[in-house]
ChimeraX commands (.cxc) that place a marker at each C-alpha (Angstrom):
marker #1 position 214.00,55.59,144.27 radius 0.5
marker #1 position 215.77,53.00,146.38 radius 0.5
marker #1 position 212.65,52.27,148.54 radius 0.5
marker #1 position 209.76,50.32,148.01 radius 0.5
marker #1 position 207.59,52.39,150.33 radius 0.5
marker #1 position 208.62,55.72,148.16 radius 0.5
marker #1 position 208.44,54.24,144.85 radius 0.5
marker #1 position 204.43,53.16,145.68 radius 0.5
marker #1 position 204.16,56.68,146.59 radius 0.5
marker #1 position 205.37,57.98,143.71 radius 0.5
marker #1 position 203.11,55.90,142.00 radius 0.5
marker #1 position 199.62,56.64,144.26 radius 0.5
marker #1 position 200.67,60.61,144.43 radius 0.5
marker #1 position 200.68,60.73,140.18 radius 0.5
marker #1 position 203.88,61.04,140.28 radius 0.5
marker #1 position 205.11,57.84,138.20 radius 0.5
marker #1 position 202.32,55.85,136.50 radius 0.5
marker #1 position 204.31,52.58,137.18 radius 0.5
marker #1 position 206.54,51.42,139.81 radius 0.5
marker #1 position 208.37,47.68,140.04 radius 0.5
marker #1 position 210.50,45.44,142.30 radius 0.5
marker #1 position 207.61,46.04,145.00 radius 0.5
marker #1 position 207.57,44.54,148.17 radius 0.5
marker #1 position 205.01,42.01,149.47 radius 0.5
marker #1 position 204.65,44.76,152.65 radius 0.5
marker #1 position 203.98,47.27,150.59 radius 0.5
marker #1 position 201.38,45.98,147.95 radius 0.5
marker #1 position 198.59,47.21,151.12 radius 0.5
marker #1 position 199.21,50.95,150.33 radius 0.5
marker #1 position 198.36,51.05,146.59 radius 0.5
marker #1 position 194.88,51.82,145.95 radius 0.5
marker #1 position 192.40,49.23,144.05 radius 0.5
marker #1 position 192.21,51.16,140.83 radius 0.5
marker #1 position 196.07,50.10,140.51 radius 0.5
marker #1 position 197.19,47.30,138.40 radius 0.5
marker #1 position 199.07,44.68,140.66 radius 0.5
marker #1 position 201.18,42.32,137.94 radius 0.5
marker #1 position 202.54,39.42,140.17 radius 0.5
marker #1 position 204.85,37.48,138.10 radius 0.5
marker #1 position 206.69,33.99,139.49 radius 0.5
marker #1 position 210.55,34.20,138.76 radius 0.5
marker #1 position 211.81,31.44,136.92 radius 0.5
marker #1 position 215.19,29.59,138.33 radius 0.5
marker #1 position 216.44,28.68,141.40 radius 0.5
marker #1 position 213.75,29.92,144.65 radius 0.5
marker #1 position 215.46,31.62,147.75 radius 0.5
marker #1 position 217.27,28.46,149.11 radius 0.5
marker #1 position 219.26,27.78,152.24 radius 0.5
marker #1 position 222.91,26.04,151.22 radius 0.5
marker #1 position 223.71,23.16,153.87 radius 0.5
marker #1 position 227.26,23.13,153.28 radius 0.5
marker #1 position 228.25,19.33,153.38 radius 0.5
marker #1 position 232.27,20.16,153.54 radius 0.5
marker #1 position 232.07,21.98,156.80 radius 0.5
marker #1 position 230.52,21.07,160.21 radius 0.5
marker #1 position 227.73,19.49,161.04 radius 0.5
marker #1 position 226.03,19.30,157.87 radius 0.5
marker #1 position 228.33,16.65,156.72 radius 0.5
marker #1 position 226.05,14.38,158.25 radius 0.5
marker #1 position 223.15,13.73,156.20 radius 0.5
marker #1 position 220.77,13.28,159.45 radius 0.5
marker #1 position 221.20,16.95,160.66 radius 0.5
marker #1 position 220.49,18.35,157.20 radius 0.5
marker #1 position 217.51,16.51,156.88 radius 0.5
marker #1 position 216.36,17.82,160.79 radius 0.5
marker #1 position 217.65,21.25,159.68 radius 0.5
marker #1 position 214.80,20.86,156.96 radius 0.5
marker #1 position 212.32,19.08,159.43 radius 0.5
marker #1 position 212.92,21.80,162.05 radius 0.5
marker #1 position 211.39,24.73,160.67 radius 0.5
marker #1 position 207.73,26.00,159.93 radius 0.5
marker #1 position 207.81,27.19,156.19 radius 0.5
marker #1 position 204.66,27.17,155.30 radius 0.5
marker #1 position 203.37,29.68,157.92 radius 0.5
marker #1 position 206.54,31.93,157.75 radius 0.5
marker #1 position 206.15,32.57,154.35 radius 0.5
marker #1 position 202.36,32.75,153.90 radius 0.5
marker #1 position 202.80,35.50,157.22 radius 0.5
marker #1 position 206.12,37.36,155.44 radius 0.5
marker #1 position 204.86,38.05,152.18 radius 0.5
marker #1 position 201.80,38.40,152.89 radius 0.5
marker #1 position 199.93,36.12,149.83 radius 0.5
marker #1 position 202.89,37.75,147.21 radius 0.5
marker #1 position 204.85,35.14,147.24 radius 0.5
marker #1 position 204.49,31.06,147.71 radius 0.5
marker #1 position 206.32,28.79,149.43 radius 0.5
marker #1 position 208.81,26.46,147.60 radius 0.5
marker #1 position 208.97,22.75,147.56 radius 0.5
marker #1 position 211.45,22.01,144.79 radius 0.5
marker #1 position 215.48,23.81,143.85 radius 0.5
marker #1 position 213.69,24.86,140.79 radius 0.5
marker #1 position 211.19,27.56,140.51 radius 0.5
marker #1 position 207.12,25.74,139.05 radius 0.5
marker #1 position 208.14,28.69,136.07 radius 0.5
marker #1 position 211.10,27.12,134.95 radius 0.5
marker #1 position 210.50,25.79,131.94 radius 0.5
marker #1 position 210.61,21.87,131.02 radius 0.5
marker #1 position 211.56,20.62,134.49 radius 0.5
marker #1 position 209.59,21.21,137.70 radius 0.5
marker #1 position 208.39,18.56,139.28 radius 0.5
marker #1 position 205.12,18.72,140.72 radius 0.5
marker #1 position 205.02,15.43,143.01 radius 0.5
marker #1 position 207.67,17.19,145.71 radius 0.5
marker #1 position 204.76,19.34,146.61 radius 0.5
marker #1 position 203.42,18.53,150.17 radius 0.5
marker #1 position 205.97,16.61,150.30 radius 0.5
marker #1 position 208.08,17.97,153.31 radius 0.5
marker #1 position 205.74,18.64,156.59 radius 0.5
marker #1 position 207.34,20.54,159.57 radius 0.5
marker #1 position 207.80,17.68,161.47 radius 0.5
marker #1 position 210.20,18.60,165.05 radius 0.5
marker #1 position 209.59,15.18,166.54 radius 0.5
marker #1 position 210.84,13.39,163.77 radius 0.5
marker #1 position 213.96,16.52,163.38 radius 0.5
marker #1 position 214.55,15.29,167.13 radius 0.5
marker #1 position 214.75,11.59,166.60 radius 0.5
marker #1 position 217.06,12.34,163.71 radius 0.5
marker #1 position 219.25,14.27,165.97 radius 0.5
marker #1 position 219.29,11.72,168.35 radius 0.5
marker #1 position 220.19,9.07,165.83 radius 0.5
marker #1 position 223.28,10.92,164.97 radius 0.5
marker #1 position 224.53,11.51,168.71 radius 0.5
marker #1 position 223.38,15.27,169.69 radius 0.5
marker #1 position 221.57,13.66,173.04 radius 0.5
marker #1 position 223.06,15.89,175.72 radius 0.5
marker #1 position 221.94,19.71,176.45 radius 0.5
marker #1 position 224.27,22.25,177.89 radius 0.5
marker #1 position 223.07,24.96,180.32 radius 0.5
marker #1 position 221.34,26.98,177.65 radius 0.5
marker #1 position 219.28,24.40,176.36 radius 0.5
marker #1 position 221.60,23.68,172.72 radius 0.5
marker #1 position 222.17,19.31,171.58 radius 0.5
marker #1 position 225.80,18.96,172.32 radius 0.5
marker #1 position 227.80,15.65,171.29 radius 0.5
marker #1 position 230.82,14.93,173.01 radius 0.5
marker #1 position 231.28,18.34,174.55 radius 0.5
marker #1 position 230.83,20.34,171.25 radius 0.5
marker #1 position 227.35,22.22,171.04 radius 0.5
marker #1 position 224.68,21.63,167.78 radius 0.5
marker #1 position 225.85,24.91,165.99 radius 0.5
marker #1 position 226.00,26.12,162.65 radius 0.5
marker #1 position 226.92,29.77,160.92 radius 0.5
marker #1 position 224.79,31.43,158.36 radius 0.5
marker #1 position 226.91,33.30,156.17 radius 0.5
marker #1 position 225.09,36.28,154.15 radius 0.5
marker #1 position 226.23,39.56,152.72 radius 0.5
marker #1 position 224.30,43.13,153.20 radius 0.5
marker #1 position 222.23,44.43,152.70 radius 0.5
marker #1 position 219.50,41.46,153.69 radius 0.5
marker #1 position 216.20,41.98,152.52 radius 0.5
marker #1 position 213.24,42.68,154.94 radius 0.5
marker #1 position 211.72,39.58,153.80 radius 0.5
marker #1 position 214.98,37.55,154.65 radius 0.5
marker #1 position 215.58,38.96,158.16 radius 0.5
marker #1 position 212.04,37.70,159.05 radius 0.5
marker #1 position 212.39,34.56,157.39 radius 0.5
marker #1 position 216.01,34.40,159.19 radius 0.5
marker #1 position 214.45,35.09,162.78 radius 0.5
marker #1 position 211.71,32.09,162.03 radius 0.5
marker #1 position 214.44,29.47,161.04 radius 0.5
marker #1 position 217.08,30.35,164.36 radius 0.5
marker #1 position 213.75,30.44,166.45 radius 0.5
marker #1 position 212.07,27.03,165.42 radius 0.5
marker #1 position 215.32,25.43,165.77 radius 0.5
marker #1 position 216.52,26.59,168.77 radius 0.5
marker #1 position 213.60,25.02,169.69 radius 0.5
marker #1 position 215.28,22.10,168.71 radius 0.5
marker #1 position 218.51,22.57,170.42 radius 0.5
marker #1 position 220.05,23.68,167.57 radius 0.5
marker #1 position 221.80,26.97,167.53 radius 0.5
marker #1 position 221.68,29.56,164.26 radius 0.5
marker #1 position 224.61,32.11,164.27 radius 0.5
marker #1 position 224.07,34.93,162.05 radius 0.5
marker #1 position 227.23,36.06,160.24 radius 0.5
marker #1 position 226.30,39.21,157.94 radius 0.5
marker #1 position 229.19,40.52,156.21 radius 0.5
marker #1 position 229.84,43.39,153.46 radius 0.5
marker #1 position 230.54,42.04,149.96 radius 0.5
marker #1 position 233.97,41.74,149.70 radius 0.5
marker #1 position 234.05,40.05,153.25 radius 0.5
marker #1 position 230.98,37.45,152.23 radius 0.5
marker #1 position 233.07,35.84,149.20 radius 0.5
marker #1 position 236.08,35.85,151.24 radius 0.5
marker #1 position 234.28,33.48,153.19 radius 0.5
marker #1 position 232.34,31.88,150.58 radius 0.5
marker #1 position 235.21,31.36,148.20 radius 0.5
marker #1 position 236.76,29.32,150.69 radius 0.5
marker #1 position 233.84,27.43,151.87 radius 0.5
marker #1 position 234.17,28.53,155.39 radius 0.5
marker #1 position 230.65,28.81,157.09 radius 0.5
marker #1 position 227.77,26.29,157.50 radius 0.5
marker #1 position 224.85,27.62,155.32 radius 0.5
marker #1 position 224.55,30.56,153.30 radius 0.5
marker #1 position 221.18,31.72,151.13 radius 0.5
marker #1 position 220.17,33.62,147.67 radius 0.5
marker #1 position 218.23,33.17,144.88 radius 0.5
marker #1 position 219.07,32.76,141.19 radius 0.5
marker #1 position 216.57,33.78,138.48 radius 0.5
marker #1 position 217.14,31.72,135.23 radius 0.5
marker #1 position 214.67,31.00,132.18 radius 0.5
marker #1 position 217.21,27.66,132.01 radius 0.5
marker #1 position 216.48,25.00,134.35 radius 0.5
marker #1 position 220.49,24.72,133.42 radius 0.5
marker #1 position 220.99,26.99,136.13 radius 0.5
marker #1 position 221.54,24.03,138.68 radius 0.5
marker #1 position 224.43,23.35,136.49 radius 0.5
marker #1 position 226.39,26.33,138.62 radius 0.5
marker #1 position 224.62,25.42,141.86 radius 0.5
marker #1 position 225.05,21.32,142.01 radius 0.5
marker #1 position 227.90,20.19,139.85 radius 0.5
marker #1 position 231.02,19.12,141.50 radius 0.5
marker #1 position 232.68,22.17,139.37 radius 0.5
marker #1 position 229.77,24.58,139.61 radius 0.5
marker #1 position 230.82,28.28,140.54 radius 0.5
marker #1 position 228.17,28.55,143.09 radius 0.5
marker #1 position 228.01,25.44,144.58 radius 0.5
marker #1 position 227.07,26.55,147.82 radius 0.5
marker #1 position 226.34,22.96,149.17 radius 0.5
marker #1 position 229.67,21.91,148.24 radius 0.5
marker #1 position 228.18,18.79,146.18 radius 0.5
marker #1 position 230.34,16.48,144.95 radius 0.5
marker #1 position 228.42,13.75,143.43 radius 0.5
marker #1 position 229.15,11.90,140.29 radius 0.5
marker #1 position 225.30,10.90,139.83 radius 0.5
marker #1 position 224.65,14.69,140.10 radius 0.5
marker #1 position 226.90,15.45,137.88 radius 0.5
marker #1 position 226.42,12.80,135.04 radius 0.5
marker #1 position 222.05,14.16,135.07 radius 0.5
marker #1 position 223.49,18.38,134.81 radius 0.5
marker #1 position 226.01,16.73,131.83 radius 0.5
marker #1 position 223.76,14.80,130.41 radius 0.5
marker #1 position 220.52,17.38,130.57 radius 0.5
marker #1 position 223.10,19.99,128.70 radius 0.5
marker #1 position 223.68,17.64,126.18 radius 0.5
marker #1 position 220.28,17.21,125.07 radius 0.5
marker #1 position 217.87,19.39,123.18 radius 0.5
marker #1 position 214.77,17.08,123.86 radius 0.5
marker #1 position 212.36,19.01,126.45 radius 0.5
marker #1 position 210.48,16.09,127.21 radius 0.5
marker #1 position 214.39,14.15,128.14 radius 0.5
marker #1 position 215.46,17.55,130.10 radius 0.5
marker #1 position 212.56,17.37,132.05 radius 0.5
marker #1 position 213.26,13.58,133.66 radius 0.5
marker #1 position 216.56,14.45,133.95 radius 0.5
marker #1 position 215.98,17.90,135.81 radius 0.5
marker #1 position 213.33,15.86,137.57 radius 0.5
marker #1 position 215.80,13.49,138.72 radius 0.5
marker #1 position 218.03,16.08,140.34 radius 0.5
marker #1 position 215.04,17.21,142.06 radius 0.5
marker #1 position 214.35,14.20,143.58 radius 0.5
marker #1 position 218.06,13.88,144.54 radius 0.5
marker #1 position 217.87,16.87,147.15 radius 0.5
marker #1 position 214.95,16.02,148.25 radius 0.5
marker #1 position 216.84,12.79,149.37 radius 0.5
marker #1 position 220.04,14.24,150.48 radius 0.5
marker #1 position 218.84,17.95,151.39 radius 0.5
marker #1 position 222.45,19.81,150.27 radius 0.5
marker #1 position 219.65,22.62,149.43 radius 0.5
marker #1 position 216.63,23.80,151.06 radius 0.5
marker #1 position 214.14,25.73,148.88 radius 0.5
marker #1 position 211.67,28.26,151.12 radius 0.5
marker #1 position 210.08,30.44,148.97 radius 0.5
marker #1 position 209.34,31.22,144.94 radius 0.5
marker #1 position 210.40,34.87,144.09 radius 0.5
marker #1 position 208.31,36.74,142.38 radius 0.5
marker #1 position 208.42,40.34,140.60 radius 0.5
marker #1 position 205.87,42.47,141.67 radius 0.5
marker #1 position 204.51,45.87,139.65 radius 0.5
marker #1 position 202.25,47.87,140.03 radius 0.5
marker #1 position 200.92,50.63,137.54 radius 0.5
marker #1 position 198.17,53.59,137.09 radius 0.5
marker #1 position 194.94,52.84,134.72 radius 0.5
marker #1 position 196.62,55.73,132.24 radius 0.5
marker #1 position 199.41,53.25,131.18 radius 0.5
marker #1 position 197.67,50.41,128.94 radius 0.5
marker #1 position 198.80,47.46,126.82 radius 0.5
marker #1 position 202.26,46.88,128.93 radius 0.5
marker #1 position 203.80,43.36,128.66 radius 0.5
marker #1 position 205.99,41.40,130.77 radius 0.5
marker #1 position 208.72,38.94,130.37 radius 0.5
marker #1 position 209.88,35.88,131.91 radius 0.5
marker #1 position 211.27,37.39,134.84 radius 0.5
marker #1 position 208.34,39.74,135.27 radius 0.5
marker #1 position 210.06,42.78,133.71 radius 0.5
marker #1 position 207.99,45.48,131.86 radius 0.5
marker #1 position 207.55,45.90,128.69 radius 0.5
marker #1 position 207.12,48.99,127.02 radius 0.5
marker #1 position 207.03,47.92,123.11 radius 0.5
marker #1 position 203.30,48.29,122.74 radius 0.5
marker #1 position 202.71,50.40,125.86 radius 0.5
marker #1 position 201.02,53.94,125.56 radius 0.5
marker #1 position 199.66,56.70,128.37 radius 0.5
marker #1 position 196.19,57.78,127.97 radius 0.5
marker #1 position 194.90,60.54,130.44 radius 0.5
marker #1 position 191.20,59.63,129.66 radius 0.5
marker #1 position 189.60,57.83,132.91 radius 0.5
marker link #1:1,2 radius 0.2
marker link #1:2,3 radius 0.2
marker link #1:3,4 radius 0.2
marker link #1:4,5 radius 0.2
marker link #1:5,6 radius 0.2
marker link #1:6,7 radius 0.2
marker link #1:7,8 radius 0.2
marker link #1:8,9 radius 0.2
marker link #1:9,10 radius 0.2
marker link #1:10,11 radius 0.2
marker link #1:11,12 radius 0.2
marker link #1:12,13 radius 0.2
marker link #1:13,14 radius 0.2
marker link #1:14,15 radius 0.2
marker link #1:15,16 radius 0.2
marker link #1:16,17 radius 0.2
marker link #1:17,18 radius 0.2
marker link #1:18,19 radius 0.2
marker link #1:19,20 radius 0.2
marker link #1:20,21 radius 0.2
marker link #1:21,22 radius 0.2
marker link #1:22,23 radius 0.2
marker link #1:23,24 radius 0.2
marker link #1:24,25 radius 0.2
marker link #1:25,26 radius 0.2
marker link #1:26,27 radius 0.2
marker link #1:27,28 radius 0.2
marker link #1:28,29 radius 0.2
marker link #1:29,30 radius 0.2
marker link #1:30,31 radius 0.2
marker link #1:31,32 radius 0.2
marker link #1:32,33 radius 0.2
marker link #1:33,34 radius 0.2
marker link #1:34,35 radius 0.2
marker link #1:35,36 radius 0.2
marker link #1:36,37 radius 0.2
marker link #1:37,38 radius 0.2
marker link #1:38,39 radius 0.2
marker link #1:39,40 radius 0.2
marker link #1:40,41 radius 0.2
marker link #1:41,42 radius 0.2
marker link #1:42,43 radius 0.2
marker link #1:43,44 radius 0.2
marker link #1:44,45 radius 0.2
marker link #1:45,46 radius 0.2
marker link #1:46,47 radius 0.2
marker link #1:47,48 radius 0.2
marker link #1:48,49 radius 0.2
marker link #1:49,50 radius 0.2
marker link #1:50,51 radius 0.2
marker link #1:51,52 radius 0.2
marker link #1:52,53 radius 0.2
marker link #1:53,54 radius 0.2
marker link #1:54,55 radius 0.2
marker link #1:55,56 radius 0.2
marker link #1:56,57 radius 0.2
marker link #1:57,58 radius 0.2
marker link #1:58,59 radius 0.2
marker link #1:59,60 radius 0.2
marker link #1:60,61 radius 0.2
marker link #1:61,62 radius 0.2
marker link #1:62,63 radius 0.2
marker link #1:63,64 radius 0.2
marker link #1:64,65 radius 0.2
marker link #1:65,66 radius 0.2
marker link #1:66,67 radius 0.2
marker link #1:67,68 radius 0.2
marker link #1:68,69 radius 0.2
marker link #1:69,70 radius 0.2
marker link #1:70,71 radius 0.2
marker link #1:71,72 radius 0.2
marker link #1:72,73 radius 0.2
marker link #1:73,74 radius 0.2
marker link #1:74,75 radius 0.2
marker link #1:75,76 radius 0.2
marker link #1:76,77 radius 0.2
marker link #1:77,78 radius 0.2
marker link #1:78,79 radius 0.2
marker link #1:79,80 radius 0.2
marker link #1:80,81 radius 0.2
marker link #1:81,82 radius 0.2
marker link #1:82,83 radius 0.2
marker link #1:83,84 radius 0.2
marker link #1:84,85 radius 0.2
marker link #1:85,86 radius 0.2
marker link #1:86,87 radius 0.2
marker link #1:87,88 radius 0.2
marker link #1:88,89 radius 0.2
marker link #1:89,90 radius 0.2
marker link #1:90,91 radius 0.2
marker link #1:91,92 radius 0.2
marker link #1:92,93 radius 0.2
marker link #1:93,94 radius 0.2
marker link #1:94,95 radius 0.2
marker link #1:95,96 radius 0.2
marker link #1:96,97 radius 0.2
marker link #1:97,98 radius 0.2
marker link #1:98,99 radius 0.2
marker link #1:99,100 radius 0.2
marker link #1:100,101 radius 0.2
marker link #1:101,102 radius 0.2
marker link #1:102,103 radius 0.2
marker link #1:103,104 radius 0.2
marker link #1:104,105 radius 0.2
marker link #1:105,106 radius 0.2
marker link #1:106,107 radius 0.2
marker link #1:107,108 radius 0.2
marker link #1:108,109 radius 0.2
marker link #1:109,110 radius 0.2
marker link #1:110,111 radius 0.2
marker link #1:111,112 radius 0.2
marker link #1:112,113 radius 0.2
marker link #1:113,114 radius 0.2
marker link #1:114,115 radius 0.2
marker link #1:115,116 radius 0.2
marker link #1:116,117 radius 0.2
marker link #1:117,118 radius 0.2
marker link #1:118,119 radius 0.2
marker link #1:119,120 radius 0.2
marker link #1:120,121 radius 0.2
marker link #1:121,122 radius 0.2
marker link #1:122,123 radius 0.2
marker link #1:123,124 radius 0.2
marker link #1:124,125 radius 0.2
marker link #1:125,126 radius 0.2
marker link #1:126,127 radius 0.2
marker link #1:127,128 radius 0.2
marker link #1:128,129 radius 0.2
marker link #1:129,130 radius 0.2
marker link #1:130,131 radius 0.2
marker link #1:131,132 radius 0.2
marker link #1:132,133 radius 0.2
marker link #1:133,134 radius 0.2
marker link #1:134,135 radius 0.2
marker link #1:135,136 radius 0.2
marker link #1:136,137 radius 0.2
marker link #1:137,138 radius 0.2
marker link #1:138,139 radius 0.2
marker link #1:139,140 radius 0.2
marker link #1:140,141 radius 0.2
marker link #1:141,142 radius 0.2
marker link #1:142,143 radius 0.2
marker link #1:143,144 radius 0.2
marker link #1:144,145 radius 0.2
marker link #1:145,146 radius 0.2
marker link #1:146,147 radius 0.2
marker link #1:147,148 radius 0.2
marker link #1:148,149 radius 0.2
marker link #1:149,150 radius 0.2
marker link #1:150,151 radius 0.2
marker link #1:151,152 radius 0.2
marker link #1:152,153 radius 0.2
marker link #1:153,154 radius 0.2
marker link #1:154,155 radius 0.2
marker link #1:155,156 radius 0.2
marker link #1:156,157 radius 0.2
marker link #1:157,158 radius 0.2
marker link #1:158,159 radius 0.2
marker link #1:159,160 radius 0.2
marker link #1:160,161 radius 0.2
marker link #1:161,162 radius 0.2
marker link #1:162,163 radius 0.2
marker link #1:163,164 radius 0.2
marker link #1:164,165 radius 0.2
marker link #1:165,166 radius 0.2
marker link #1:166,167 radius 0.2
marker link #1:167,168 radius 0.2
marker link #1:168,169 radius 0.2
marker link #1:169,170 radius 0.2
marker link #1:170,171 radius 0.2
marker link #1:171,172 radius 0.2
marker link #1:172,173 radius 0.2
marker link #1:173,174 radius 0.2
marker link #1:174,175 radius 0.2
marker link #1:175,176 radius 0.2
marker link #1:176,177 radius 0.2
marker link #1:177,178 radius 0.2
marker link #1:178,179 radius 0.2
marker link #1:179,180 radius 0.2
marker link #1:180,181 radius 0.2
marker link #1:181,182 radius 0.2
marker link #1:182,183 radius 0.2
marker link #1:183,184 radius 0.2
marker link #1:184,185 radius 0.2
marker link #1:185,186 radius 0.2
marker link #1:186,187 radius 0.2
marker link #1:187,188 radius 0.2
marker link #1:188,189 radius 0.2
marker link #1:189,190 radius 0.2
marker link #1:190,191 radius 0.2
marker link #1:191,192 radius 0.2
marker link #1:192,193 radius 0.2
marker link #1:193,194 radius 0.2
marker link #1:194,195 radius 0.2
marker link #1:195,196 radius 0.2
marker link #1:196,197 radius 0.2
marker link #1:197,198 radius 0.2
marker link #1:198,199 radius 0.2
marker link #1:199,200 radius 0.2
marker link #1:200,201 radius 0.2
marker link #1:201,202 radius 0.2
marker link #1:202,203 radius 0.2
marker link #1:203,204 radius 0.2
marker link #1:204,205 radius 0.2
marker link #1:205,206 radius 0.2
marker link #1:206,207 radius 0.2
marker link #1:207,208 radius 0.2
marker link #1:208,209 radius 0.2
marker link #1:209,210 radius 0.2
marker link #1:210,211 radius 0.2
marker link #1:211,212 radius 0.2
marker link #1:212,213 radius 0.2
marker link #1:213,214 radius 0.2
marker link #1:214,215 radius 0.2
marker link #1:215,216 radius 0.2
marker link #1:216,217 radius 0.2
marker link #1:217,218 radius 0.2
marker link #1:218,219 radius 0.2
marker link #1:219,220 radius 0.2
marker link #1:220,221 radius 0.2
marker link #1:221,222 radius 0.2
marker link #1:222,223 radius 0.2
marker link #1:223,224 radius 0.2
marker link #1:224,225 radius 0.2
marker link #1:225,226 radius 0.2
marker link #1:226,227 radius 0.2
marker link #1:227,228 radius 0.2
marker link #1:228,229 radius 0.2
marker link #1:229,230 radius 0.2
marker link #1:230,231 radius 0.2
marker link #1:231,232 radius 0.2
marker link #1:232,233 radius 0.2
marker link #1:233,234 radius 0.2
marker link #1:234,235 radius 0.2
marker link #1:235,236 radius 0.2
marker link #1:236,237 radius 0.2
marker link #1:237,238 radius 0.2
marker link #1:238,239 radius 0.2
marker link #1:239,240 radius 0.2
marker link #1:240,241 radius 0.2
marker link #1:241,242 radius 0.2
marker link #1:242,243 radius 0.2
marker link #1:243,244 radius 0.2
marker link #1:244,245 radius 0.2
marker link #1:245,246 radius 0.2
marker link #1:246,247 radius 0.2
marker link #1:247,248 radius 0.2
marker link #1:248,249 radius 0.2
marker link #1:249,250 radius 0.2
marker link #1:250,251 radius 0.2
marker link #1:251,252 radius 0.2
marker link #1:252,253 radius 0.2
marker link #1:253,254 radius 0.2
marker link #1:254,255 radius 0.2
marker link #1:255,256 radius 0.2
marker link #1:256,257 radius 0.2
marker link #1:257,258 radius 0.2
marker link #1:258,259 radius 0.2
marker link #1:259,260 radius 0.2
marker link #1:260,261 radius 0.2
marker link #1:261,262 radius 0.2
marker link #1:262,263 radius 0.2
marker link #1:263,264 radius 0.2
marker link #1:264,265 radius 0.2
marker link #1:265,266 radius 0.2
marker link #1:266,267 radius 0.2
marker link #1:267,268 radius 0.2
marker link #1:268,269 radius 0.2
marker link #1:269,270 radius 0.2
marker link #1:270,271 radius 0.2
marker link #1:271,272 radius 0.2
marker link #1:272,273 radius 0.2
marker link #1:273,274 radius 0.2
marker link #1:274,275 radius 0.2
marker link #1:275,276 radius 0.2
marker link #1:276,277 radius 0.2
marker link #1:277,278 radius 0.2
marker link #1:278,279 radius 0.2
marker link #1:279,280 radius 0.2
marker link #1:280,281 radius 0.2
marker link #1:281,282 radius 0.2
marker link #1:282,283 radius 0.2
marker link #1:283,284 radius 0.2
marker link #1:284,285 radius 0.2
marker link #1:285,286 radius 0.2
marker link #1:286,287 radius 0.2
marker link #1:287,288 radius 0.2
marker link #1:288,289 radius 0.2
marker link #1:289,290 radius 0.2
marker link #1:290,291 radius 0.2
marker link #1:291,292 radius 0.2
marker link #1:292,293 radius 0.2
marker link #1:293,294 radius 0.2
marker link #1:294,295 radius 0.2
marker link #1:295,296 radius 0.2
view
């Protein structure tokens, strides 16, 4: 059942006593004698890759108004509806041995000081529709992404081109089929792109950050960045992977090459006739121990 909206029927019409990969819209329609397991994904959150190779994100000032410019908080706490949190950090808080608390609160919505950046780095000028424009070229960057998008991620996609082109800065939405997306992405050729990357391994920035990394969206190429990934790889010690996982946190938060909006999470629900059901890391069922009963 490829919808959400069917699958919570199923599971409120007796038809399935459990139903996952629910959506935060959709949580509403199941009944409170329902079990609602909300489990934060560990790994990288839903992020938006500034690519610093192409454009205008190759100055450090617009990233960092890109990330000023938008209203998170509020977008996701209205999207998902309280299923879901917003992020402040390239790692997910579940990802074992190396969140780092202190970069929560840490990044207000802030479009005065987005504008002042802006300003700092030339974009002064407006052109007849209202868009920064620096010697004749408007503020402007393309958002790659491949379908199907989410619900969730069309919303979240109409607050960031909204509260920017508040700004003056213009969004351009470039949704592409698969095989079109990487043609793009292989070649770097777009502005920012999005996903999200479960991983029980905080390791997972290794593919995201490193100057060789398969995904590195932000086109990163830093030898700092890559000397913490080489050196967190090489070491067993949780409490030495966490300050240098830490570390790279604190990096981006300088820099912005990535900018985190919201945790995942995997949501299931299930009938009172299924008991003792587990779930894993990446909130997964379990059916080892499981049993149905049909007693109330």
């Amino acid at each position: 059942m490829p919808e959400s909206s069917v699958r919570t029927g199923a599971l409120t019409s007796g038809e399935a006593q459990i139903a996952s990969d629910i959506t935060a819209n959709t949580v509403s329609q199941i009944g409170d004698e329902f079990t609602i397991e909300n489990v934060t994904m560990p790994g990288l959150p839903y992020t938006l890759f500034l690519n610093e190779a192409h454009g205008v994100f190759a100055d450090e000032n617009v990233r960092r108004a890109f990330a000023l410019g938008i209203d998170i908080g509020p977008a996701v706490d209205s999207i998902y509806q309280g299923q879901a949190e917003r992020a402040w950090s390239i790692l997910s808080p579940a990802t074992p041995d190396s969140y780092d608390p202190s970069l929560e609160e840490s990044r207000a919505f802030d479009p005065d000081a987005a504008g002042a950046l802006l300003d700092a780095s030339g974009w002064t000028e407006r052109d007849s529709e209202g868009y920064r424009t620096k010697d004749g070229a408007r503020l402007s960057a393309r958002w790659l992404a491949y379908t199907p998008i989410s619900d969730a991620n069309a919303s979240l996609g109409d607050v960031v081109q909204s509260d920017l082109r508040d700004l003056g800065f213009e969004i351009v939405r470039d949704n592409r089929e698969i095989a079109q997306y990487y043609e793009a992405f292989d070649a770097r050729d777009y502005d920012l792109s999005d996903w999200s990357f479960p991983s029980v391994d905080a390791d997972v920035l290794r593919a995201h950050m490193h100057s060789g990394g398969y995904k590195n969206g932000s086109s990163i190429v830093d030898p700092v960045v890559d000397q913490l990934l080489d050196d967190a790889i090489a070491t067993s010690d949780p409490a030495a992977r966490t300050v240098l996982y830490q570390q790279l946190q604190q990096w981006n938060a300088t820099h912005v090459a990535m900018v985190p909006i919201t945790v995942p999470t995997a949501i299931t629900a299930y009938s009172p006739s299924l008991k003792n059901l587990t779930f894993d890391l990446y909130g997964q069922p379990l059916f080892y121990e499981a049993s149905l009963t049909t007693a109330p």
